[in-house]
VMD Tcl script that draws the C-alpha trace (Angstrom):
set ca {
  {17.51 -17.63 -26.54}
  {16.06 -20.53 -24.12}
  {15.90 -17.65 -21.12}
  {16.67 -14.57 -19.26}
  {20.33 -15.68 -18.09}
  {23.30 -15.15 -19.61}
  {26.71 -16.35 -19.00}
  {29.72 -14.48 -19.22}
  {33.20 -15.79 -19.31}
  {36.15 -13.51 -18.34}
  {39.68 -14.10 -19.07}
  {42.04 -11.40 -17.87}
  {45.53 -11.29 -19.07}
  {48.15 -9.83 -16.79}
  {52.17 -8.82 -17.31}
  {53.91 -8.21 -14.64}
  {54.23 -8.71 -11.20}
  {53.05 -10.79 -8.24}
  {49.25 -12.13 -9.65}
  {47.03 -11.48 -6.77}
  {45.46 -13.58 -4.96}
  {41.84 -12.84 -4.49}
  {38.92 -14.59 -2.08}
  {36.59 -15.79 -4.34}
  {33.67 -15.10 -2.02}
  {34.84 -11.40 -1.78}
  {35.19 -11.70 -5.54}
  {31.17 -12.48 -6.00}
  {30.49 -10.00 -3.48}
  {32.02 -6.84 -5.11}
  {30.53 -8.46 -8.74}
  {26.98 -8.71 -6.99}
  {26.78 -4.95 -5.81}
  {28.23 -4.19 -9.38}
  {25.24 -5.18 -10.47}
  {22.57 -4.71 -7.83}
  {20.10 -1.74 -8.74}
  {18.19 0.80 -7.24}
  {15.36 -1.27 -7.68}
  {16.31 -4.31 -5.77}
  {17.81 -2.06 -3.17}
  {13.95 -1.12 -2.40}
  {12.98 -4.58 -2.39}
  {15.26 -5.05 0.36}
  {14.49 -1.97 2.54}
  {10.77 -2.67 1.80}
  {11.21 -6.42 3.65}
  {13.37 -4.81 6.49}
  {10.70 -2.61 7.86}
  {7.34 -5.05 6.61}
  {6.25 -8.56 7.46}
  {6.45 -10.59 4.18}
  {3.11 -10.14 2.31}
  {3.05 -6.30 2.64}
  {6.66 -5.99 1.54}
  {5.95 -7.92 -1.51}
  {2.83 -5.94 -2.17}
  {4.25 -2.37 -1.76}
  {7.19 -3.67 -3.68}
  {4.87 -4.01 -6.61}
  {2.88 -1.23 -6.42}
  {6.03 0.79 -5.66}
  {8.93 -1.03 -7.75}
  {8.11 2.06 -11.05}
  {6.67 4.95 -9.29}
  {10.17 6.77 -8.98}
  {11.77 8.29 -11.48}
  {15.80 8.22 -12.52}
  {15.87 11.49 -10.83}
  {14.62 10.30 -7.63}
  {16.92 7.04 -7.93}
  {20.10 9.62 -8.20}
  {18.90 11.75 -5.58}
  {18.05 9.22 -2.95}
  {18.76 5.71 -1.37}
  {16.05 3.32 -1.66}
  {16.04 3.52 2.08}
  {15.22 6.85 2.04}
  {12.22 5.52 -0.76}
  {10.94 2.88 1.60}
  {10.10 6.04 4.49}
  {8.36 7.89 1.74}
  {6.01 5.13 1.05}
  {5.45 5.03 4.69}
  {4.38 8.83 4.16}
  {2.60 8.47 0.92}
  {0.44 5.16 1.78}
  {-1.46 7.23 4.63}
  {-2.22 10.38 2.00}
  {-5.93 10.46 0.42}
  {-8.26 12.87 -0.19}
  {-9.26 13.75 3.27}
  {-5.80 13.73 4.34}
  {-3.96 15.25 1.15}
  {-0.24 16.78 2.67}
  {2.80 15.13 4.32}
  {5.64 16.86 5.89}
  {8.41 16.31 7.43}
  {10.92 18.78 8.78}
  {14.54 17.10 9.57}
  {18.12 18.02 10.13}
  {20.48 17.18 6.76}
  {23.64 16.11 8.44}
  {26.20 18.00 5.77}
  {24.36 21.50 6.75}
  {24.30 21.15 10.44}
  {22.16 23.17 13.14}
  {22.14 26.38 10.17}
  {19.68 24.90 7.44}
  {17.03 22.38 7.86}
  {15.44 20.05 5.01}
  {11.38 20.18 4.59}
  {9.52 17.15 2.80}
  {6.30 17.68 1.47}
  {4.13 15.13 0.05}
  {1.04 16.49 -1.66}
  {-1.44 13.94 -2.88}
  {-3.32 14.39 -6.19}
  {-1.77 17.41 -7.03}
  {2.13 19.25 -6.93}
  {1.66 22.65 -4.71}
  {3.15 25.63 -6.33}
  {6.15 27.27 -4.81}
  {3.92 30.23 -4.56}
  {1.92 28.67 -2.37}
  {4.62 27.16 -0.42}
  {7.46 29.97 -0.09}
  {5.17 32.81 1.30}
  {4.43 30.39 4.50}
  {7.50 29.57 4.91}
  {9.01 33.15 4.63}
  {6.12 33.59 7.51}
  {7.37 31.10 9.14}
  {11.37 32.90 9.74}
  {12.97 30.82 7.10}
  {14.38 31.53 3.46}
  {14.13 28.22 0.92}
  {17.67 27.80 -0.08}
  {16.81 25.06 -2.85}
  {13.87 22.83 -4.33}
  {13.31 19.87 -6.40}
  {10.16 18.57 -6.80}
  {9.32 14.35 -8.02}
  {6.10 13.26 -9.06}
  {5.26 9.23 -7.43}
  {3.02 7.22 -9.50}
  {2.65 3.73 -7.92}
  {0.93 1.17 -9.74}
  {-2.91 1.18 -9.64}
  {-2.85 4.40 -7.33}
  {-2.91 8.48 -7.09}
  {-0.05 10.26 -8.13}
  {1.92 11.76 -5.05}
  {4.02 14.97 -5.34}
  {7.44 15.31 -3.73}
  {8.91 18.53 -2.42}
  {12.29 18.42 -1.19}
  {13.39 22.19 0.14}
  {16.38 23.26 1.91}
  {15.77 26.19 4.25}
  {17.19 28.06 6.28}
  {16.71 30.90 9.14}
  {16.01 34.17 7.65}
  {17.82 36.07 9.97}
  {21.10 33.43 9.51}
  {20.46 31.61 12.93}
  {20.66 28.09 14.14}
  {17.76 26.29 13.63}
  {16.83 23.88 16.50}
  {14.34 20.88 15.83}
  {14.75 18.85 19.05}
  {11.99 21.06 20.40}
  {10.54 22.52 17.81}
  {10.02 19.75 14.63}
  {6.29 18.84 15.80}
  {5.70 22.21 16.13}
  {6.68 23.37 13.17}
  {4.90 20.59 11.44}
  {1.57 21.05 12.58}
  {1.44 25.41 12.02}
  {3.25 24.57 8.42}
  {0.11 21.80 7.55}
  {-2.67 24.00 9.20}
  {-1.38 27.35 7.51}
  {-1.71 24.96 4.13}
  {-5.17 23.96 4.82}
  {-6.41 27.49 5.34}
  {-6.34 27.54 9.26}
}
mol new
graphics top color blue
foreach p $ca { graphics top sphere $p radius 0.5 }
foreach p [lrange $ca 0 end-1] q [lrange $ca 1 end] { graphics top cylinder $p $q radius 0.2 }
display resetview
């Protein structure tokens, strides 16, 4: 009752054979990433890729804008890019994409993140460029972002793939294929 802390005693009763004997430092190790969350995970990948002060300040305007769907579907790695993405969306500048290789489908499918600022973009406006484009969306799942004290940001996740069953090559192409997707979407 005098604080957040608890302590917890274990005792562990064993019959039968040799009792092992077990590094205490690897011990507190395995019991520390038992209880690590998603949420300290960003904290960490925010201060990897910021200086101090702007980790800290993302980190709190960032710490509940994903939901339990995004924490299942994603590393807070993978979180600390978005931000990246999401921080330099406004009004004036209202889409993010980003067109990458998934490493479990190969050179046949490609992933597509969209960010949309202030508003989630229908699949029906999506799908017909991309079908436009050569490729067929495989799969979808869209998050809504809602960092502290800030716009609401829509992520699309899609899977697509060529429409005539080809390789897809983004060495070359991903800039490309950016820019048409993001002027086609802003009526160019």
């Amino acid at each position: 009752d005098e604080g957040p802390l608890v302590r917890v005693h274990f005792i562990i009763g064993r019959s039968g054979g040799a009792t092992p004997d077990i590094d205490r430092a690897t011990l507190e190790n395995e019991v520390a990433a038992i209880i690590r969350t998603w949420t300290d995970g960003l904290s960490d990948a925010l201060a990897l890729v910021n200086p101090p002060d702007k980790a800290r300040a993302l980190f709190n305007r960032y710490r509940d804008a994903f939901s339990e769907g995004f924490h299942e579907g994603y590393s807070p790695a993978v979180a600390a890019g978005d931000i990246r993405v999401v921080e330099g969306l406004s009004e004036q500048r209202p889409l993010g994409v980003d067109f990458h290789h998934r490493l479990e489908e190969e050179q046949r499918a490609v992933g597509l993140k969209v960010w949309s600022f202030a508003r989630p973009l229908p699949l029906s406006e999506r799908v017909p460029v991309l079908e436009n484009m050569g490729f067929r969306v495989v799969d979808e799942r869209t998050y809504q972002i809602e960092p502290h004290g800030g716009s609401a940001v829509w992520f699309h996740d899609m899977l697509l793939e060529r429409a005539n069953g080809g390789t897809i090559e983004l060495d070359s192409g991903k800039s490309r294929l950016e820019a048409a997707f993001l002027m086609v979407m802003r009526g160019a």
